[in-house]
N, C-alpha and C positions, 0 to 999 in steps of 0.2 A: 504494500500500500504506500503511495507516495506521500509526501507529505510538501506541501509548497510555505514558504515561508516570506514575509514581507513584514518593509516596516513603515511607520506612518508618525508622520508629524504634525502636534496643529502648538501655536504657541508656544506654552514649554514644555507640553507633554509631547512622550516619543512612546509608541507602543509596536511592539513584536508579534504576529498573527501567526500561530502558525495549524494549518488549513487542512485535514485530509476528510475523506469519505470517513461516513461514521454515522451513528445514530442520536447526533444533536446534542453531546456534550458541551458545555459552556463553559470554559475553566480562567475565572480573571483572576488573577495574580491571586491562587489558591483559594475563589471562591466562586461559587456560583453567578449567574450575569443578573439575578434579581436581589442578590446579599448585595453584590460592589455598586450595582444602579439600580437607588430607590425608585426612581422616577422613570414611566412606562415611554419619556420621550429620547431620553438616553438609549433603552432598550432599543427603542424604532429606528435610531440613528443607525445601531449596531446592525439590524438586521435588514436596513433599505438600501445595500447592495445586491443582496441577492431577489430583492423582489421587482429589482430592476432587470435583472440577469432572468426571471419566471424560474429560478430555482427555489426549492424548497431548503430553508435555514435545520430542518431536522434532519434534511440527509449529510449536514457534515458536523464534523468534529473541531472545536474551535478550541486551542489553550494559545489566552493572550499574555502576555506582559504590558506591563505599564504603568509610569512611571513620571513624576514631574506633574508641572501644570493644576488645572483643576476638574471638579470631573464631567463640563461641557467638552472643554480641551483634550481629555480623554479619551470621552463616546468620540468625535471627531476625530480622531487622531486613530482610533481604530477602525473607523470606517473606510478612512484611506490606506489603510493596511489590509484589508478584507478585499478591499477592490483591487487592489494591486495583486494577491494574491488568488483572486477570480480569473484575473488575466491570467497571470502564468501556469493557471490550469486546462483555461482555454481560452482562446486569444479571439473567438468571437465574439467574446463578453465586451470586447474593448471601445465597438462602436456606441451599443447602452451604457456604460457607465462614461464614456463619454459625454453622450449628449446629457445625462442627469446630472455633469460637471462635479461627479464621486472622484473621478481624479486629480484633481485639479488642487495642488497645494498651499494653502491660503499660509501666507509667508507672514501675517500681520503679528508682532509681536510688541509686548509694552514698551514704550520708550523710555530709554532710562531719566532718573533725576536729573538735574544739572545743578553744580555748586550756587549757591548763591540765589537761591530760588529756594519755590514754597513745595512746585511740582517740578515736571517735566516744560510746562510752557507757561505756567501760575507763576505771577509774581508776587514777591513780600508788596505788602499793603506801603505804598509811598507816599507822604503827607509836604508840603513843600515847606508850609507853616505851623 
């Protein structure tokens, strides 16, 4: 049984997929995918590559890692891992997760402080008088 492996970035989470035929195991960083995402729209994140692809999410075997970030940045960062690894199982997947823009790696990261400031682009409060 193969096993296809990929990885995904969103913000500062980075997650590892790794993808074979199987009977719908879930395994996130040693727990179930409803223990590590309480919320049923992280879950949808996770599982709306393959119902872009008309596969069914119970004929595979999923153990993620992941790690960093928060847990939007997370479901997202495993999604582009999942999709990545849909391709390199079959590479006709590539034109649907294409157009559903699952591949596509959203590079947007926080910008850091800057000395002398309140934030990032927030200045201290200036009074002249």
């Amino acid at each position: 049984m193969e096993v296809f492996q990929a990885i995904g970035r969103r913000k500062r989470s980075v997650a590892r997929v790794y993808l074979k035929k199987g009977k719908g195991n879930v395994d996130v960083n040693g727990k179930t995918i409803e223990d590590y995402f309480k919320l049923l729209n992280h879950r949808n994140n996770i599982k709306a590559p393959f119902e872009v692809v008309n596969s069914e999410f119970k004929n595979y075997d999923l153990n993620i890692n992941v790690y960093g970030g928060g847990i939007m940045g997370q479901s997202e960062a495993i999604r582009l891992a999942i999709s990545r690894a849909l391709i390199k199982e079959n590479e006709e997947n590539k034109t649907h997760l294409k157009a559903a823009k699952f591949l596509t790696r959203d590079s947007r990261v926080v910008e850091r402080k800057k000395p002398g400031q309140k934030k990032a682009r927030k200045k201290f409060q200036w009074v002249k008088r």
